[in-house]
BAKOLKE-137521 format. One record per atom (N, C-alpha, C): residue in three letters; x, y negated, z negated. Coordinates in steps of 0.1 Angstrom, whole numbers, plus 5000, padded with zeros to 4 digits. Each point is the difference from the previous one (the first is absolute). Example, Ala and Ser with C-alpha at 12.3 -4.5 7.8 and 13.67 -1.06 7.14 Angstrom:
REM BAKOLKE-137521
ALA513250574922/ALA499149885000/ALA500949885000/SER499649895007/SER500949895000/SER499249894992/
END
This chain:
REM BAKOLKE-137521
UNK067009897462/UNK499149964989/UNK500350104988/UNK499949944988/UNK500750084988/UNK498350084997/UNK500650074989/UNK498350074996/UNK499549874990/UNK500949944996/UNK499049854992/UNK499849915008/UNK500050055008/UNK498849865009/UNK499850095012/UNK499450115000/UNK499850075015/UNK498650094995/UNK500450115005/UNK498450104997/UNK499650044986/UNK500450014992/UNK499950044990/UNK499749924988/UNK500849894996/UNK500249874994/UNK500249885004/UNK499749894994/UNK500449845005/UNK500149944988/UNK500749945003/UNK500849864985/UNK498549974997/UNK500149984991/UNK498849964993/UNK500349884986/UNK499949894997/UNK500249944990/UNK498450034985/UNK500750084994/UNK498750064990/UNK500149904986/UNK498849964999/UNK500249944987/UNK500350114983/UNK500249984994/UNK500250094985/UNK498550075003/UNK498849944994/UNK498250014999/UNK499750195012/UNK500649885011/UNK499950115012/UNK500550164997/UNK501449984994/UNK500550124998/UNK499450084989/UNK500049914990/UNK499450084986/UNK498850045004/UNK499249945009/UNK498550065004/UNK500250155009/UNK501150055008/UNK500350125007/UNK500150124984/UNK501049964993/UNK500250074991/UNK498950064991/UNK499249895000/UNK498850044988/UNK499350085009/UNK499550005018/UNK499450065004/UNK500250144999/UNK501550005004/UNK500750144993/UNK499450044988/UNK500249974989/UNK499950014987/UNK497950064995/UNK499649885012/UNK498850085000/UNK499650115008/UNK500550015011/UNK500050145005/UNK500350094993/UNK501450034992/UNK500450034991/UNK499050064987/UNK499349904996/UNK499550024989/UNK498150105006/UNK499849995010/UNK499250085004/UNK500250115004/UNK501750055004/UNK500350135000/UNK499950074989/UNK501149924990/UNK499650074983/UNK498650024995/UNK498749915008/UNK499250054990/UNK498950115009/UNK500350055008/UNK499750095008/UNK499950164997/UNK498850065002/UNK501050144997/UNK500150065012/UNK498849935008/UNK500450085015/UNK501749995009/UNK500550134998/UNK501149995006/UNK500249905013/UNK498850075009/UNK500249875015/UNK500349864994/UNK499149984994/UNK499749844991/UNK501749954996/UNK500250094990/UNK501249944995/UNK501250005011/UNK500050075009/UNK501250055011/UNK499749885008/UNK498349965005/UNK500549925012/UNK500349834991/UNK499549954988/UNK499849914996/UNK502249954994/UNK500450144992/UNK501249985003/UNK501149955012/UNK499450115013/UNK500949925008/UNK499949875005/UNK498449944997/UNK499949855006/UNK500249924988/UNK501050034988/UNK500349924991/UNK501449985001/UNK500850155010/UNK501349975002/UNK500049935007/UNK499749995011/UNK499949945011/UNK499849865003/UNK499149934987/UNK500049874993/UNK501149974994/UNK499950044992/UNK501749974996/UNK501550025008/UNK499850065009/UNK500849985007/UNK499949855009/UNK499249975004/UNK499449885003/UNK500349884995/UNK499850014986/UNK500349914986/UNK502049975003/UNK500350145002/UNK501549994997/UNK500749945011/UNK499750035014/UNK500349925010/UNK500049875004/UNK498849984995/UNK499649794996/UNK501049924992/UNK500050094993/UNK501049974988/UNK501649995003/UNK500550125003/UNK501350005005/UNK500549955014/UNK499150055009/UNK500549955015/UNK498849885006/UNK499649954991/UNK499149915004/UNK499250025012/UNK499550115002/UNK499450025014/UNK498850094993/UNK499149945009/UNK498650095003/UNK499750105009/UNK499350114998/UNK500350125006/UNK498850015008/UNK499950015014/UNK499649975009/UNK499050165003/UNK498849985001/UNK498950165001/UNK500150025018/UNK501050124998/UNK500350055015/UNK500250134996/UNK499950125015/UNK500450114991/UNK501450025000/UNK500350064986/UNK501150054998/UNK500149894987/UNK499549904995/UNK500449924991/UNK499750054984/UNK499650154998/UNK500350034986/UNK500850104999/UNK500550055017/UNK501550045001/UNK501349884991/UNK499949885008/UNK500849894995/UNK499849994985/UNK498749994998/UNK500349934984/UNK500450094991/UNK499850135003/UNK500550114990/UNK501950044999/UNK500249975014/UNK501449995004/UNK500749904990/UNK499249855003/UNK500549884997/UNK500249994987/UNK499050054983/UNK500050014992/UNK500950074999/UNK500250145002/UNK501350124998/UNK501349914999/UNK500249915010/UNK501349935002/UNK500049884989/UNK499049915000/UNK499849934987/UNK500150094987/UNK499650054994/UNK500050084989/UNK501050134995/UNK500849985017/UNK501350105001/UNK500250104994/UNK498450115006/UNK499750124993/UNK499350035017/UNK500750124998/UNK499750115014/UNK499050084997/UNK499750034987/UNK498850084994/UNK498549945010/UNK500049824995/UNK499149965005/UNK499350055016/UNK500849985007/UNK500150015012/UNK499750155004/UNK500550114992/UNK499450125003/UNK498750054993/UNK499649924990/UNK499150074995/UNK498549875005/UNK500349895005/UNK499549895006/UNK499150075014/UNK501550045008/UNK499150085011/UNK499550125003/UNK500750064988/UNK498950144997/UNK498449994992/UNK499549904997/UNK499149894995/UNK499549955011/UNK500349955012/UNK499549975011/UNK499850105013/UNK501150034999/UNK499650125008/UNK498450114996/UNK499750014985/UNK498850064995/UNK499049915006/UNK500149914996/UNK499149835003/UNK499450055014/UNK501250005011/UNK499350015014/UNK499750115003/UNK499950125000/UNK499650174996/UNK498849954997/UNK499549964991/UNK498649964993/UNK499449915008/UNK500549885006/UNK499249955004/UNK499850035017/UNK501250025006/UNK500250055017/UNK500050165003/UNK500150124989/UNK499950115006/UNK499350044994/UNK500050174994/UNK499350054998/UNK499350034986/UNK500849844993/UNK500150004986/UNK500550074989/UNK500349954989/UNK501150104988/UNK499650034989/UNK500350074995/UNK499550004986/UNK501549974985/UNK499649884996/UNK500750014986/UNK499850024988/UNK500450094993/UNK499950064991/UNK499849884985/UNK499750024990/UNK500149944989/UNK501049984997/UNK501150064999/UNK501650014993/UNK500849895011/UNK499750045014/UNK500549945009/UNK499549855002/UNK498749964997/UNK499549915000/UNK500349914985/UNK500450064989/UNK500949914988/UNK501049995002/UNK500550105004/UNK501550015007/UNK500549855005/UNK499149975015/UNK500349865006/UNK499549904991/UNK499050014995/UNK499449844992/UNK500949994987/UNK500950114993/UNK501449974992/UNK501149965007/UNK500350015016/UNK500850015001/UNK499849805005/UNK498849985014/UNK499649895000/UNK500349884984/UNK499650074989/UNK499949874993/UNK501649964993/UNK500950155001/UNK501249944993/UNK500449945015/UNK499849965012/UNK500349945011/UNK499949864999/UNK498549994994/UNK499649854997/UNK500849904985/UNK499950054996/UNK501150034985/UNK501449945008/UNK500550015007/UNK501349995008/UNK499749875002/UNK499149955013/UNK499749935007/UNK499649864989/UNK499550024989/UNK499849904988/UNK500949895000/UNK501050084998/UNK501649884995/UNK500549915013/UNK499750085014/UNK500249965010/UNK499349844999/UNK498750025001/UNK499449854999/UNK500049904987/UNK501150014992/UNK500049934989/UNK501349975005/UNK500950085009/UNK501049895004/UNK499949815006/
END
């Protein structure tokens, strides 16, 4: 069984509406990071706007829907890196997730202000990328 049709993903036929709706949810997650000043705020709201858009990009390019199991914002952050054929993503994605689960499964983290604009500039020039993608 391939990963597009097995645990992670499955072919999915997405209409245009469908996709543009992942994106904007991004875009709004997004837009409540920016207007945040609480660091947590802006940190956790960024990574579930990558993570959307990663979503957005997938639909779009591999026509598959991303299936909620664990390990699947391991995939989509992977998946995006290789779509957007930037390795940055992928390192700075799961050091972004990796914070994510610290906070929500251990003993919790603390991010900083700098660190917390840090990702939500880095998140939006990501979504910025992912734009043109869906206008193919």
């Amino acid at each position: 069984m391939s990963e597009w049709n097995g645990k992670y993903f499955r072919k999915f036929k997405f209409t245009t509406t469908q996709i543009e709706n992942y994106l904007n949810n991004a875009y709004k997650d997004l837009e409540i990071a920016g207007e945040s000043s609480r660091a947590e705020v802006k940190f956790s709201y960024a990574y579930t706007a990558l993570i959307k858009g990663g979503i957005a990009a997938i639909a779009r390019v591999k026509n598959a829907k991303v299936r909620s199991v664990p390990g699947h914002h391991v995939k989509i952050i992977e998946t995006l890196s290789k779509i957007l054929d930037d390795d940055s993503i992928s390192a700075v994605g799961n050091a972004m997730r990796s914070k994510r689960n610290l906070d929500l499964y251990g003993e919790g983290v603390i991010v900083s202000k700098k660190e917390s604009k840090d990702y939500y500039e880095f998140v939006k020039k990501v979504l910025e990328r992912i734009k043109p993608i869906l206008d193919k």
